[in-house]
C-alpha positions in Angstrom: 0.0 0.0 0.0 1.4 3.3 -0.6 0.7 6.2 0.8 -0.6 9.9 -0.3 2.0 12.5 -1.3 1.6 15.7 0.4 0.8 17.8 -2.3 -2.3 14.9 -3.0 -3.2 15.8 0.7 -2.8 19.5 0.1 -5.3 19.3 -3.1 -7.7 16.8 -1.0 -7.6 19.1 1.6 -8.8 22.2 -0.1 -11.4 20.9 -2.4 -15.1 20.5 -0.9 -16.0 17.3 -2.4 -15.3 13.9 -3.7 -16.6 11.1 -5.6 -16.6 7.5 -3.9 -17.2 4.2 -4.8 -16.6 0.3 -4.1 -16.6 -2.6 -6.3 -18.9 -5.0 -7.4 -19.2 -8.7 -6.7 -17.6 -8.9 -10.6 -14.9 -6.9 -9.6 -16.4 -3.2 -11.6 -16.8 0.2 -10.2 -19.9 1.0 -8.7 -21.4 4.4 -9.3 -19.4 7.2 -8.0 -21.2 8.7 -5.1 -20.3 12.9 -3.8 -19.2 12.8 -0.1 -17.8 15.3 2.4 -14.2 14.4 3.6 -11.0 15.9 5.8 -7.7 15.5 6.1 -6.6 14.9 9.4 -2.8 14.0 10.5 -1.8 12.9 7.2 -4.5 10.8 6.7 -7.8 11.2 4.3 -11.4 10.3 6.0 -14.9 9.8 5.1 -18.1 9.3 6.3 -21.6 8.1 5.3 -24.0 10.8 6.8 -26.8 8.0 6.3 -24.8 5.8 8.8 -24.5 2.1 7.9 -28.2 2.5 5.3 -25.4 4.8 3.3 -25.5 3.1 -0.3 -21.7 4.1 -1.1 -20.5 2.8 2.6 -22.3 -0.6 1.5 -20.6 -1.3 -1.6 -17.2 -0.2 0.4 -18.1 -2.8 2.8 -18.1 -5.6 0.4 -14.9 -4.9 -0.9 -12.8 -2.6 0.6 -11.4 -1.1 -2.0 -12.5 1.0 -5.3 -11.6 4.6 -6.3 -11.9 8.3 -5.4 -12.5 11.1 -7.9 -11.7 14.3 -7.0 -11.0 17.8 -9.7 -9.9 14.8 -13.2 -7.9 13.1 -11.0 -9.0 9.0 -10.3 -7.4 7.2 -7.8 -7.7 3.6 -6.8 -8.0 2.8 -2.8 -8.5 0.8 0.2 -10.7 1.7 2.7 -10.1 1.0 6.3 -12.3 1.5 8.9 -10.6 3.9 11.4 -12.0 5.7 14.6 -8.8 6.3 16.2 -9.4 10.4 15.5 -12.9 10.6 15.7 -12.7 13.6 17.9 -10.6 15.3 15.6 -12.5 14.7 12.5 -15.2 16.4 14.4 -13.5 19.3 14.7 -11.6 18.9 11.2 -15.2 18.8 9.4 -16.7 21.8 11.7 -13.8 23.9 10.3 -14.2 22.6 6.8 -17.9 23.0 6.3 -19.0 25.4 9.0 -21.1 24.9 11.5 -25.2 24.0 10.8 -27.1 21.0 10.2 -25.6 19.6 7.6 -22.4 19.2 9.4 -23.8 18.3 12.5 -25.2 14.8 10.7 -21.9 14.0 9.8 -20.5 14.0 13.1 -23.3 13.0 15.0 -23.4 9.5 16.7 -25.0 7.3 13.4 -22.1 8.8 11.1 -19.5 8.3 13.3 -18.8 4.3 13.6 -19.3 4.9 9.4 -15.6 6.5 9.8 -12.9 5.4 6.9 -9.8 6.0 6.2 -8.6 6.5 2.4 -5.4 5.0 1.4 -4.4 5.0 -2.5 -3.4 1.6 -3.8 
């Protein structure tokens, strides 16, 4: 597994969005799905502000692995599960996207065990 340059982090970090997605049983993409993320200690996170129901974190789960898009670039990744910085996502994704409702559903407590780690492959 290797790991994501700094400048990768530096772009990831300053962009709102990105695409996600898992594979399929046959091994294909499944449809790209927009999700909020932060960088925190190096490290790129997401989570599924549907919790568990969250179509994208299903498909991860099969899997765990796919691709990211984010501004023409296409990465293929792991994903880990990985609450070790819970609290500091919180506060990552507060300063990222501002406090208000939308925020607080994905750190409250049915996003939070949804928490992945993004590691390019």
């Amino acid at each position: 597994m290797s790991s994501w340059s700094a400048e990768e982090l530096d772009a990831l970090d300053r962009i709102e969005e990105i695409r996600v997605a898992g594979r399929r049983q046959d091994g294909s993409l499944r449809t790209l799905t927009i999700v909020w993320h932060v960088v925190v200690d190096g490290g790129l996170y997401v989570r599924s502000v549907r919790g568990a129901e969250g179509a994208w974190y299903k498909g991860v789960l099969h899997h765990h692995e796919g691709a990211i898009s984010w501004d023409g670039e296409t990465r293929e990744v792991t994903y880990i599960a990985d609450s070790s910085v819970d609290d500091q996502l919180d506060g990552a994704y507060y300063k990222k996207y501002g406090n208000g409702p939308d925020t607080d559903a994905i750190v409250n407590s049915k996003a939070k065990p949804t928490t992945l780690r993004i590691e390019p492959r």
